[in-house]
mmCIF file as gemmi writes it, N, C-alpha and C atoms, coordinates in Angstrom:
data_model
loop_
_atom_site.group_PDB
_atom_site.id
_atom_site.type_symbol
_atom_site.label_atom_id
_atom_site.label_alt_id
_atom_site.label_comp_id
_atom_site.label_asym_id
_atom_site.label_entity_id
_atom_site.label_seq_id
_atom_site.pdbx_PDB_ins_code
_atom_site.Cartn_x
_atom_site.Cartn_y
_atom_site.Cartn_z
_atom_site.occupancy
_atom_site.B_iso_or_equiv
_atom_site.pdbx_formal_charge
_atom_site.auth_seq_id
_atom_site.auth_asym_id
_atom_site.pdbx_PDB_model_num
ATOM 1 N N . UNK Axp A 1 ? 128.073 109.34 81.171 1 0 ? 1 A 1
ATOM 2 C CA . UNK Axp A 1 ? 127.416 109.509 82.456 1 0 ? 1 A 1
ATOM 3 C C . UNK Axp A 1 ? 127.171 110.986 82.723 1 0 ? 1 A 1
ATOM 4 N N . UNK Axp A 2 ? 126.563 110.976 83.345 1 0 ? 2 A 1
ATOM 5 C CA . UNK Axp A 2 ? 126.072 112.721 83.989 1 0 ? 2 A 1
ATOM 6 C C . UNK Axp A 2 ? 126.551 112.993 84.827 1 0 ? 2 A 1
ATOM 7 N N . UNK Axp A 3 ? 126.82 114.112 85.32 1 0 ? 3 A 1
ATOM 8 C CA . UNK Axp A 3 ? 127.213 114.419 86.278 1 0 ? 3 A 1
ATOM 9 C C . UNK Axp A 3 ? 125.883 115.304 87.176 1 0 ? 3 A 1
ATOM 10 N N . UNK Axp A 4 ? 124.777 115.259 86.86 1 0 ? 4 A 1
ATOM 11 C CA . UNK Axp A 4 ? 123.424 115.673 87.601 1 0 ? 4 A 1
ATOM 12 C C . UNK Axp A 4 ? 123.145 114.435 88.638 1 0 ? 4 A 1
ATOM 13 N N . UNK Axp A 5 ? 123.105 115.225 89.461 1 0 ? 5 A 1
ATOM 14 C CA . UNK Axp A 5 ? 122.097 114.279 90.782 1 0 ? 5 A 1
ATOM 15 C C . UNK Axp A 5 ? 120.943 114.164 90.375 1 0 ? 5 A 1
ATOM 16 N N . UNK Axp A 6 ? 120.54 112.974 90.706 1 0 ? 6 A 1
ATOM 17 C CA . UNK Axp A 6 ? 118.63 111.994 90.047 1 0 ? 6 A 1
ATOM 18 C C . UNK Axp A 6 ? 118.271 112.463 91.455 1 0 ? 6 A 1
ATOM 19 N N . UNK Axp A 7 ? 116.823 113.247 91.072 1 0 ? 7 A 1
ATOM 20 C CA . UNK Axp A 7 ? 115.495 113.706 91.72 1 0 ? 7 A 1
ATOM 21 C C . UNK Axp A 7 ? 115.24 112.624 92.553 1 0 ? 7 A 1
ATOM 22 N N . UNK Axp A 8 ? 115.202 113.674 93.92 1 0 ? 8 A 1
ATOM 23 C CA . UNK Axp A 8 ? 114.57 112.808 94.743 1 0 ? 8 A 1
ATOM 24 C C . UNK Axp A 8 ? 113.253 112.796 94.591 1 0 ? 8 A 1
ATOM 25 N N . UNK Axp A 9 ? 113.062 111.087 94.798 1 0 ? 9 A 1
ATOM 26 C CA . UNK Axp A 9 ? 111.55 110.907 94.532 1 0 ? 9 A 1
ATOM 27 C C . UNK Axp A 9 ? 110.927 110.625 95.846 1 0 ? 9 A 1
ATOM 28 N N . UNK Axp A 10 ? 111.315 110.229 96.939 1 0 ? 10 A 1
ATOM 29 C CA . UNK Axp A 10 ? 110.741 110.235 97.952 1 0 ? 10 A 1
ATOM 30 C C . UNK Axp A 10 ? 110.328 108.742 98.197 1 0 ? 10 A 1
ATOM 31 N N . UNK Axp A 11 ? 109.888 108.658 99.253 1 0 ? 11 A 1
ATOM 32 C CA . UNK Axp A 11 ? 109.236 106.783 99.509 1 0 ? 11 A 1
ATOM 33 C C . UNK Axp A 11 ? 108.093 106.676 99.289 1 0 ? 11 A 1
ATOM 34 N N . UNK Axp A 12 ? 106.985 107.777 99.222 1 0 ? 12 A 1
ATOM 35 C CA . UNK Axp A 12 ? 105.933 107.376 98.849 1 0 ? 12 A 1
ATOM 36 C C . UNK Axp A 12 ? 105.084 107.769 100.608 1 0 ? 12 A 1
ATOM 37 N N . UNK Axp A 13 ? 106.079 108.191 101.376 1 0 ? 13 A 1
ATOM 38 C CA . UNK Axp A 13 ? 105.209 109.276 103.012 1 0 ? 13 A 1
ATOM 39 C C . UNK Axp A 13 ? 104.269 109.996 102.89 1 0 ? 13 A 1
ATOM 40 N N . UNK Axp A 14 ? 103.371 109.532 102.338 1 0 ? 14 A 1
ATOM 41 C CA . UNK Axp A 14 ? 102.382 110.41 102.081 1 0 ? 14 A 1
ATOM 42 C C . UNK Axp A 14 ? 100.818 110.149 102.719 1 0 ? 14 A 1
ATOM 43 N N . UNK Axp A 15 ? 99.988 110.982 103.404 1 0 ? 15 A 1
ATOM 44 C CA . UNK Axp A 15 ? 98.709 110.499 103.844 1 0 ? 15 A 1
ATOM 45 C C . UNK Axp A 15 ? 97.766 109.436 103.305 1 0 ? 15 A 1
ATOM 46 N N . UNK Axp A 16 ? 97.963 110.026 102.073 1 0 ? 16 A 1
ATOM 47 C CA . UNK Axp A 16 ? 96.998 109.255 100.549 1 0 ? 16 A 1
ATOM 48 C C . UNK Axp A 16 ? 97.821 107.663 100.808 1 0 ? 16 A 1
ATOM 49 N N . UNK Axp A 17 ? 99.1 107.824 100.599 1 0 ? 17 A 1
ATOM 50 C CA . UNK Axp A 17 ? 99.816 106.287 100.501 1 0 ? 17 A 1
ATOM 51 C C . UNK Axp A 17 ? 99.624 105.419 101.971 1 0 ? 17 A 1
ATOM 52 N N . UNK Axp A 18 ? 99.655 106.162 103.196 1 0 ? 18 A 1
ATOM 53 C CA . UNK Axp A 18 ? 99.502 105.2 104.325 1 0 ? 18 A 1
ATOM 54 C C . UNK Axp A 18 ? 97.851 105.126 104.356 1 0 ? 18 A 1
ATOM 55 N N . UNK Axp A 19 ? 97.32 106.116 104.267 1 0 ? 19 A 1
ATOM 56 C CA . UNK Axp A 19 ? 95.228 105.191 104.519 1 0 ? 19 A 1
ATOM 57 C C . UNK Axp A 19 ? 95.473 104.601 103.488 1 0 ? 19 A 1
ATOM 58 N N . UNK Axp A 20 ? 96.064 104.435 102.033 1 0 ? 20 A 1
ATOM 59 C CA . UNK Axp A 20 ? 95.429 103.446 101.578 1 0 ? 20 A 1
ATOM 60 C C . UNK Axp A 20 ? 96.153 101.793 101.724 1 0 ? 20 A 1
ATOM 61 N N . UNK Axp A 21 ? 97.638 102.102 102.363 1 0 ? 21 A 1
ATOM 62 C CA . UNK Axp A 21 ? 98.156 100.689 102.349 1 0 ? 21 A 1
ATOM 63 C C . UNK Axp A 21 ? 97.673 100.303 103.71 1 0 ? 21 A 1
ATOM 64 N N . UNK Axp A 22 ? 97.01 101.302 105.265 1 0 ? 22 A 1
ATOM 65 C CA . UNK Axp A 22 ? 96.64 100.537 106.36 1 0 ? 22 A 1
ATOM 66 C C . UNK Axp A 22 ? 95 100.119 105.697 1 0 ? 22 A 1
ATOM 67 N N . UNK Axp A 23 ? 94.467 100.498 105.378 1 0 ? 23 A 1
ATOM 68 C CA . UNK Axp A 23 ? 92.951 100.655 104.771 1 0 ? 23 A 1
ATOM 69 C C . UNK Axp A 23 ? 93.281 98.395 104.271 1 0 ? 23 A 1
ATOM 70 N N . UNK Axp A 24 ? 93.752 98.65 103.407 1 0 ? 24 A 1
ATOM 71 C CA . UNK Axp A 24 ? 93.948 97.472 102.519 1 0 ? 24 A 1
ATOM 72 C C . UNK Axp A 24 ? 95.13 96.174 103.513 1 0 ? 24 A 1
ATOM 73 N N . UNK Axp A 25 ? 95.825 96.696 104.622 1 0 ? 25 A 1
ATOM 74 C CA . UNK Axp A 25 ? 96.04 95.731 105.247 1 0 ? 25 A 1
ATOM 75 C C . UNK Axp A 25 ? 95.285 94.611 106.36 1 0 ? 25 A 1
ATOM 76 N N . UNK Axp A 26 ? 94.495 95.924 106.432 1 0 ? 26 A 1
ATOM 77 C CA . UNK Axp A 26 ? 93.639 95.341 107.399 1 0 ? 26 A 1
ATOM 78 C C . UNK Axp A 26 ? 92.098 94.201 106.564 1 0 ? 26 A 1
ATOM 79 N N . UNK Axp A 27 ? 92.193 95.076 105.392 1 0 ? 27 A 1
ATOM 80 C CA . UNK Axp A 27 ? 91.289 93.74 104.06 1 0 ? 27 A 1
ATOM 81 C C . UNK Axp A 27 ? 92.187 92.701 104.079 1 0 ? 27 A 1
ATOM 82 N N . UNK Axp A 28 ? 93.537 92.501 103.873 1 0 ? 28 A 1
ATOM 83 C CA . UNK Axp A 28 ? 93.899 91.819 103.209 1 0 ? 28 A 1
ATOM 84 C C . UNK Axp A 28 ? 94.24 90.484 105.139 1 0 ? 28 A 1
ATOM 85 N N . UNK Axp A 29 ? 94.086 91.55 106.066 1 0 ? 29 A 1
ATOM 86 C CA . UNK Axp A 29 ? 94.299 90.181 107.591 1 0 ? 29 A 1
ATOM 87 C C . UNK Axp A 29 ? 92.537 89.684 107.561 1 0 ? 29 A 1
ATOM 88 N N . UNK Axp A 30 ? 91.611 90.532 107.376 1 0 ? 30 A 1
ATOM 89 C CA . UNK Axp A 30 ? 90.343 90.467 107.456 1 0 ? 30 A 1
ATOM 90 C C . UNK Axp A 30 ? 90.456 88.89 106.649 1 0 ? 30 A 1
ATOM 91 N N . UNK Axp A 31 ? 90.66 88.902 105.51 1 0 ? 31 A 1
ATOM 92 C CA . UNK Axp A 31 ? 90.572 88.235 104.255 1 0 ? 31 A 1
ATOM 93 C C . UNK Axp A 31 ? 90.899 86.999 104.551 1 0 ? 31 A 1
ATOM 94 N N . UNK Axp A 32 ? 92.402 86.699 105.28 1 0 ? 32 A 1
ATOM 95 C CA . UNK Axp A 32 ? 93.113 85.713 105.468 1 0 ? 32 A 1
ATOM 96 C C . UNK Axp A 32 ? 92.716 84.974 106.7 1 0 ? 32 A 1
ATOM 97 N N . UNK Axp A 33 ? 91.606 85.51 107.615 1 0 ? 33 A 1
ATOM 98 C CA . UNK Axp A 33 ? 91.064 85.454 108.81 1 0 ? 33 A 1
ATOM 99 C C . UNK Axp A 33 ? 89.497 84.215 108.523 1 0 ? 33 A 1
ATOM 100 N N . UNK Axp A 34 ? 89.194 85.122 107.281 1 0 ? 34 A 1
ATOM 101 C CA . UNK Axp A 34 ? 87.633 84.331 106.979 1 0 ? 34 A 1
ATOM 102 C C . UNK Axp A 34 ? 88.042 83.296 105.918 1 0 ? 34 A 1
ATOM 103 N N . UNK Axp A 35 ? 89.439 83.617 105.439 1 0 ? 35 A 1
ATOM 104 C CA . UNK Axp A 35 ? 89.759 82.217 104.855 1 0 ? 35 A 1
ATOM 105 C C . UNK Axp A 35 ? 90.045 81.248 105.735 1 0 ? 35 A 1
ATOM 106 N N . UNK Axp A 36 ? 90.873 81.154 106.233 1 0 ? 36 A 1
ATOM 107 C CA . UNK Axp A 36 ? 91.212 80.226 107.565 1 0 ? 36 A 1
ATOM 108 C C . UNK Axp A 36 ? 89.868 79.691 108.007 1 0 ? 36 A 1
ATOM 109 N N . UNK Axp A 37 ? 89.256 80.317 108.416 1 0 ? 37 A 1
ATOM 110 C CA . UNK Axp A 37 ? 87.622 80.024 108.817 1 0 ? 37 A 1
ATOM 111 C C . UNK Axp A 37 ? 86.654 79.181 107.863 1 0 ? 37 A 1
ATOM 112 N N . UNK Axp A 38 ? 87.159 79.258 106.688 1 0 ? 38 A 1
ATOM 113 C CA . UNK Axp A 38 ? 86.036 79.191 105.662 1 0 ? 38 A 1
ATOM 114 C C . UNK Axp A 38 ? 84.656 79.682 105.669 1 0 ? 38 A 1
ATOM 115 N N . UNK Axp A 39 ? 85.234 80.875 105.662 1 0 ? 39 A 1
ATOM 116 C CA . UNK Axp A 39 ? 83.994 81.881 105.351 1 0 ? 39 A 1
ATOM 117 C C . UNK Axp A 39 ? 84.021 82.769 104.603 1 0 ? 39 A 1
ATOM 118 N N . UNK Axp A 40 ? 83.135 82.082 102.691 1 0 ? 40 A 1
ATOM 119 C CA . UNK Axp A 40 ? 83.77 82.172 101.593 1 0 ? 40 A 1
ATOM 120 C C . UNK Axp A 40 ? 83.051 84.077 101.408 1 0 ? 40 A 1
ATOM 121 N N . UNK Axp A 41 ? 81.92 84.782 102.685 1 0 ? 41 A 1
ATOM 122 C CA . UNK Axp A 41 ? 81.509 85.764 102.199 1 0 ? 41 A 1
ATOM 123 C C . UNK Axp A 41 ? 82.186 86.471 103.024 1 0 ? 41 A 1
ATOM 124 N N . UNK Axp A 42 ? 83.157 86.381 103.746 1 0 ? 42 A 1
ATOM 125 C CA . UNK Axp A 42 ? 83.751 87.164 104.637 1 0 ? 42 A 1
ATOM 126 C C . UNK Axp A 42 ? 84.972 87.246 103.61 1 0 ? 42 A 1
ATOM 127 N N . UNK Axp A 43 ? 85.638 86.599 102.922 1 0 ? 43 A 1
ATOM 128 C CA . UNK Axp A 43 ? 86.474 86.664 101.812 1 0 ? 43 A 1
ATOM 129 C C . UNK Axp A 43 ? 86.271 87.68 100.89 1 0 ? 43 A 1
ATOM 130 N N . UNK Axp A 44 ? 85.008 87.895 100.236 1 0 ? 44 A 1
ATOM 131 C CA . UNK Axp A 44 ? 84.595 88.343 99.669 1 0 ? 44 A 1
ATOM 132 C C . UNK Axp A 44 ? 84.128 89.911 99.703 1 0 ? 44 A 1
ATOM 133 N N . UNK Axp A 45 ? 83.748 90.414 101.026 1 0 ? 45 A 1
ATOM 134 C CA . UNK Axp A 45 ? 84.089 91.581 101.455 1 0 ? 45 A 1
ATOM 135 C C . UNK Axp A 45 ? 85.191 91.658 101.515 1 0 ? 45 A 1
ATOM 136 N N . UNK Axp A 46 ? 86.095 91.284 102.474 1 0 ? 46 A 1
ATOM 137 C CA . UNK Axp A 46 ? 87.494 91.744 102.605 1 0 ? 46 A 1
ATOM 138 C C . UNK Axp A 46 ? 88.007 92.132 101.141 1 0 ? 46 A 1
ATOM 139 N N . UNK Axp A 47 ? 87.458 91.33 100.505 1 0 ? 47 A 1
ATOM 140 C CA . UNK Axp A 47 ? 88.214 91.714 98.832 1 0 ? 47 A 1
ATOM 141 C C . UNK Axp A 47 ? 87.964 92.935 98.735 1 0 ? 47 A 1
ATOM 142 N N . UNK Axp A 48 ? 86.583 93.472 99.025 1 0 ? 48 A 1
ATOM 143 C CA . UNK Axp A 48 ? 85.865 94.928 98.439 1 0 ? 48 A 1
ATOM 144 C C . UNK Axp A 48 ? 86.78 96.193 99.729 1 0 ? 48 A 1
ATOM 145 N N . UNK Axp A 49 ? 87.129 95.259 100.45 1 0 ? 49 A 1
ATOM 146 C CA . UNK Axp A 49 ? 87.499 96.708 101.526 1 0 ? 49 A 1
ATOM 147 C C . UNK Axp A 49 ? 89.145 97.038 101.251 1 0 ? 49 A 1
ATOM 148 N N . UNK Axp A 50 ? 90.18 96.033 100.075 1 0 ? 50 A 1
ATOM 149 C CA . UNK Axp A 50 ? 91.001 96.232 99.916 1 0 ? 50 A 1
ATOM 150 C C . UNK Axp A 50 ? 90.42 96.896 98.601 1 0 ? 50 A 1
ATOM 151 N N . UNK Axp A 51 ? 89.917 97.128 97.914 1 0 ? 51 A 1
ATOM 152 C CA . UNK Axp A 51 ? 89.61 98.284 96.63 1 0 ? 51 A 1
ATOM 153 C C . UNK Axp A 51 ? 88.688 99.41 97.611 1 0 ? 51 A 1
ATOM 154 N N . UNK Axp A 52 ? 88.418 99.319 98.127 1 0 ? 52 A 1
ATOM 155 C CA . UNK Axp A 52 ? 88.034 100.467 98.872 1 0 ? 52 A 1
ATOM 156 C C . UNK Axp A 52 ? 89.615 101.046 99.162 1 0 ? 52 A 1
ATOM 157 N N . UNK Axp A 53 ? 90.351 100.307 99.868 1 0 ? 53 A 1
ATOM 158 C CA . UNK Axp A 53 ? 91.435 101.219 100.18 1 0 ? 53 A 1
ATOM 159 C C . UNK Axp A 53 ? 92.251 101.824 98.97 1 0 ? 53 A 1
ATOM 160 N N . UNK Axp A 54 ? 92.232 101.053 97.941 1 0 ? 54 A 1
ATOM 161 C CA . UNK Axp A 54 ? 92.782 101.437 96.921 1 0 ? 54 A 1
ATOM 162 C C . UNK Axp A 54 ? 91.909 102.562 96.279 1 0 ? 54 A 1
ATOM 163 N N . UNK Axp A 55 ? 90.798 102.318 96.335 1 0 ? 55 A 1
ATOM 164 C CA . UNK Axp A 55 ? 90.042 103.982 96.082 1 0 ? 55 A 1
ATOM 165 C C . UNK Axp A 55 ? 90.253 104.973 96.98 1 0 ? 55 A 1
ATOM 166 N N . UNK Axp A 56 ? 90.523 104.837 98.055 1 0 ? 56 A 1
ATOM 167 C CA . UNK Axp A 56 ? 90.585 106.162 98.694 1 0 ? 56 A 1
ATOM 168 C C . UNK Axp A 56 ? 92.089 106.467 98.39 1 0 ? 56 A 1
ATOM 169 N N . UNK Axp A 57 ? 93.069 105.846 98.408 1 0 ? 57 A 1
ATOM 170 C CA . UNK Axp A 57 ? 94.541 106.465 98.556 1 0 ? 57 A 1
ATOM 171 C C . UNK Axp A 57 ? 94.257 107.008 97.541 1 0 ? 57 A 1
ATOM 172 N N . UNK Axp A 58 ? 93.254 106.653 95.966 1 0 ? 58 A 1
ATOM 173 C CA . UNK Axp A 58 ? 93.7 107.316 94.501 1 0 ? 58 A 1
ATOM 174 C C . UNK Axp A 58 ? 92.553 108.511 95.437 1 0 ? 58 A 1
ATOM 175 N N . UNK Axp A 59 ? 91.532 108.435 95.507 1 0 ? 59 A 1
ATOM 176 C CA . UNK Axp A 59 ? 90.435 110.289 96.044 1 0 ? 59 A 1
ATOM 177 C C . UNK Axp A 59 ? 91.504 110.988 96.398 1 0 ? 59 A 1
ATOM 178 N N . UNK Axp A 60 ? 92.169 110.572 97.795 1 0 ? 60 A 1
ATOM 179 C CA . UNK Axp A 60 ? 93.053 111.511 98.57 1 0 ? 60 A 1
ATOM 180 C C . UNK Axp A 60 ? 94.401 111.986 97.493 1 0 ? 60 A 1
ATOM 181 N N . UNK Axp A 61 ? 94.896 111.45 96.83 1 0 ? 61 A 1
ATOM 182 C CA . UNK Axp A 61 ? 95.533 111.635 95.897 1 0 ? 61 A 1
ATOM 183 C C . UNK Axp A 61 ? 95.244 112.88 95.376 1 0 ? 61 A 1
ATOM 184 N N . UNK Axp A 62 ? 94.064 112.676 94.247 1 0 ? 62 A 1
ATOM 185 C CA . UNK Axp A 62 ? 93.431 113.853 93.768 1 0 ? 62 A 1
ATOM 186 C C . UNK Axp A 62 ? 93.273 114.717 94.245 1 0 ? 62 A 1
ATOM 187 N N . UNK Axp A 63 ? 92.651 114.636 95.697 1 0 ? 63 A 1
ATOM 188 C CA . UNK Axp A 63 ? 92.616 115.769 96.517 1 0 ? 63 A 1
ATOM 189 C C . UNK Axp A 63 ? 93.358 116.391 97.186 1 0 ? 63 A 1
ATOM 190 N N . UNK Axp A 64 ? 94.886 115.806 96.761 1 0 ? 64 A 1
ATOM 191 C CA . UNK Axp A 64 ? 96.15 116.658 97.156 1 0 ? 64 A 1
ATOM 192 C C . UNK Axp A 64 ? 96.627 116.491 98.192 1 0 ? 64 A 1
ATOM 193 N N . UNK Axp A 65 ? 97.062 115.323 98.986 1 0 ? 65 A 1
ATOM 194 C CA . UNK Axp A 65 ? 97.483 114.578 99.975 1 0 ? 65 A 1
ATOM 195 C C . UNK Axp A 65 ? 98.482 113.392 99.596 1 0 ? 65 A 1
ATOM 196 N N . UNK Axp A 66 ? 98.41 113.652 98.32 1 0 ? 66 A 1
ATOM 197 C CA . UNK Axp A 66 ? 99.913 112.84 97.911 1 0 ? 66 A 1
ATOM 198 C C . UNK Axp A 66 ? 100.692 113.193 97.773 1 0 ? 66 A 1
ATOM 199 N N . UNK Axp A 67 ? 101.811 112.695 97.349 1 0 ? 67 A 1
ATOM 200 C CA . UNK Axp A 67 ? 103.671 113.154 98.099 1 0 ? 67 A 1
ATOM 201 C C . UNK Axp A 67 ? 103.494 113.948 96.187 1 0 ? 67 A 1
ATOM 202 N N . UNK Axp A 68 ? 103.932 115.841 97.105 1 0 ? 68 A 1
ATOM 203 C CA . UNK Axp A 68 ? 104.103 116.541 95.823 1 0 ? 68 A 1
ATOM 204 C C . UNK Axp A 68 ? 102.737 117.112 95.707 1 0 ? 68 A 1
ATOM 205 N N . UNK Axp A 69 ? 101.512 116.573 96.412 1 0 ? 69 A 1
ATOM 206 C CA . UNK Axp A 69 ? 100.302 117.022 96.274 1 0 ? 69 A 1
ATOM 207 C C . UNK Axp A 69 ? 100.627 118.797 97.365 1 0 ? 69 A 1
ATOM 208 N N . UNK Axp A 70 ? 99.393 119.64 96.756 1 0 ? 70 A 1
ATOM 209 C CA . UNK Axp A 70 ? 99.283 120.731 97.567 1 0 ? 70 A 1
ATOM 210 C C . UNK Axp A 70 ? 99.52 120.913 98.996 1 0 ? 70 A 1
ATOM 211 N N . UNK Axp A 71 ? 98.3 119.676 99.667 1 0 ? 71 A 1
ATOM 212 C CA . UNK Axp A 71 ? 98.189 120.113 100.936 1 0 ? 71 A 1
ATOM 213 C C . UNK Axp A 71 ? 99.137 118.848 102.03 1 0 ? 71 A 1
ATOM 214 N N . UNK Axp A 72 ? 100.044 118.262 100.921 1 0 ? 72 A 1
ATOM 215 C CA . UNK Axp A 72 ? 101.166 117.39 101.728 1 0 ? 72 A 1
ATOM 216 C C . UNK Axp A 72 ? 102.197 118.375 102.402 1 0 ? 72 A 1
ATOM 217 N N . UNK Axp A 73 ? 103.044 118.076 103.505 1 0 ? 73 A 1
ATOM 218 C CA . UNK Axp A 73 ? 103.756 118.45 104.126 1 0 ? 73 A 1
ATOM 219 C C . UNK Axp A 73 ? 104.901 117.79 104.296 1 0 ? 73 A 1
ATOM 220 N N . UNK Axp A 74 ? 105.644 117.472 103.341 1 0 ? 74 A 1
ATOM 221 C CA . UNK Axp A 74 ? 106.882 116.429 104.2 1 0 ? 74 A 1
ATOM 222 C C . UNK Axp A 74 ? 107.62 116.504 105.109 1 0 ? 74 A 1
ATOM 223 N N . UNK Axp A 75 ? 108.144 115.472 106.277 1 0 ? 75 A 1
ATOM 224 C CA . UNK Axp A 75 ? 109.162 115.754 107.246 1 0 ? 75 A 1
ATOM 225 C C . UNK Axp A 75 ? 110.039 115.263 106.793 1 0 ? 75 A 1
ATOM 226 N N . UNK Axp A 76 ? 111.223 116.577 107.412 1 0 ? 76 A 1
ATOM 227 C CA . UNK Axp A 76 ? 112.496 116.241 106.934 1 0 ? 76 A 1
ATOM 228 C C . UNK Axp A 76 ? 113.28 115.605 108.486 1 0 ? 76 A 1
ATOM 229 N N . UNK Axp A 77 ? 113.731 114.682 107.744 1 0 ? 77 A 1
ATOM 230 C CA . UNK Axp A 77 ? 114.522 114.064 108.858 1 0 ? 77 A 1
ATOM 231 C C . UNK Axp A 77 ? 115.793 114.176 108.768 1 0 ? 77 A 1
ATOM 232 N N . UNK Axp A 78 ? 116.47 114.394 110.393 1 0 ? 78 A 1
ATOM 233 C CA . UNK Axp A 78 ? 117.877 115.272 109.929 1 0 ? 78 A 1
ATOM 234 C C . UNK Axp A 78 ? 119.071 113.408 110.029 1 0 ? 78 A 1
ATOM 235 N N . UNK Axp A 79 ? 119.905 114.011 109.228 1 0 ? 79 A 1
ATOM 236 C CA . UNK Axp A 79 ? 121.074 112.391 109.108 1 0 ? 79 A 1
ATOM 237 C C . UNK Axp A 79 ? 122.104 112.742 109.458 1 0 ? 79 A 1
């Protein structure tokens, strides 16, 4: 065993990680909304607006708004 403390990796608080998991929650109630309905093209967007969200969390990513990215800021919370 080691005696090194394992890197904190963090939860994932990051700008990039919340637009893209609210981005894609709101596809994925959209989704479950026009299913219920049977409304097989309202399904069908909602699909595209949860890869939309998944594209933007990866842009913002790149563009340095992910946890460890440049222009992230983490808060420290005191325990």
């Amino acid at each position: 065993m080691s005696n090194t403390e394992p890197a904190e990796l963090g939860e994932g608080h990051s700008p990039a990680a919340w637009t893209a998991v609210v981005i894609m929650l709101i596809g994925f109630a959209a989704g479950t909304l026009f299913f219920w309905f049977d409304q097989p093209w309202g399904v069908w967007v909602s699909a595209g607006v949860v890869l939309i969200g998944l594209i933007a969390g990866g842009v913002m990513k790149k563009a340095g708004y992910g946890v460890d990215g440049p222009k992230f800021v983490p808060k420290h919370h005191s325990e």
